[in-house]
C-alpha positions in Angstrom: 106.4 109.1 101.5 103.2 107.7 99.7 100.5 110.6 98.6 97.9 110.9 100.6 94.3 110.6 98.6 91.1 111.4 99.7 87.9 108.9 99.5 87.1 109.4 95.8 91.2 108.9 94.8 92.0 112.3 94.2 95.3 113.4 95.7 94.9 115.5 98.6 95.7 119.0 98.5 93.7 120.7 101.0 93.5 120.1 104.7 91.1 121.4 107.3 91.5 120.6 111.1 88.9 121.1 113.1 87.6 120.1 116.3 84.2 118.0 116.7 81.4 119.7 118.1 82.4 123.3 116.4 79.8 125.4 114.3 82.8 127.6 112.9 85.1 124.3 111.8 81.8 123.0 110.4 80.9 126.4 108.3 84.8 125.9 107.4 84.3 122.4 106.0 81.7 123.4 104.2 83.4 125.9 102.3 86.5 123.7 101.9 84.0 120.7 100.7 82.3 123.0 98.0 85.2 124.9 97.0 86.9 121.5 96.4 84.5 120.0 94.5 83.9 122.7 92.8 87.3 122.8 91.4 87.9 118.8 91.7 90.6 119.2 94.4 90.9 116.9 97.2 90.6 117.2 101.0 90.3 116.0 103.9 89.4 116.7 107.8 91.7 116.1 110.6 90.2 116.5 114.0 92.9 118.2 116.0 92.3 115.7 118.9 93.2 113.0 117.1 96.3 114.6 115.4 99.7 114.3 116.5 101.3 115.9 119.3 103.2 118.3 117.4 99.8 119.2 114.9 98.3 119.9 118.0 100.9 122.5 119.3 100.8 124.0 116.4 97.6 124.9 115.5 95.6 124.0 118.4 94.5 127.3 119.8 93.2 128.4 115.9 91.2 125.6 115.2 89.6 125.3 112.6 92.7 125.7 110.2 92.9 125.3 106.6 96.3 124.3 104.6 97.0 123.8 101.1 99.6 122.1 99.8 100.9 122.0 103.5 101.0 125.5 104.3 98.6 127.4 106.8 95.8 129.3 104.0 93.3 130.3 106.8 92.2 130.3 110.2 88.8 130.9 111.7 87.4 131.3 108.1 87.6 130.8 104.7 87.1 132.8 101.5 85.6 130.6 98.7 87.6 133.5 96.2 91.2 133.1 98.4 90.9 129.5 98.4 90.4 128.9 94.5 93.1 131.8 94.0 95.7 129.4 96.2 94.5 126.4 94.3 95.4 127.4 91.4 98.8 128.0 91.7 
């Protein structure tokens, strides 16, 4: 499977699906955007509408969501602190 990579090149390790017209995905992106950049990780944002099928039963009902490295970090919010910590690992 070829590695996903986010507009600048950098390999995507973080993942935040959202809905569209959500304040609390957009205060989530935010974090996720600065946090990112911050540490020169790569992201990206997957509307949940547009996901698959199985995505969407998933974690449909705790949008916004964010993974790293794959794996559920968050839901509803993010800590700036949590989200380094699980990045560097």
């Amino acid at each position: 499977m070829a590695e996903v990579l986010d507009e600048t090149g950098r390999p995507v390790r973080v993942t935040v699906l959202v809905r569209a017209q959500c304040r609390t995905c957009d205060r989530m992106e935010d974090v996720v955007r600065a946090v990112c950049a911050e540490l020169g990780v790569g992201w990206e944002r997957v509307d949940i509408a547009d996901a698959d099928a199985e995505l969407r039963g998933e974690f449909g009902d705790i949008v916004p969501v964010t993974l790293v490295d794959g794996e559920e970090h968050a839901s509803w919010s993010v800590d700036p602190g949590a989200l380094r910590t699980a990045l560097s690992s």
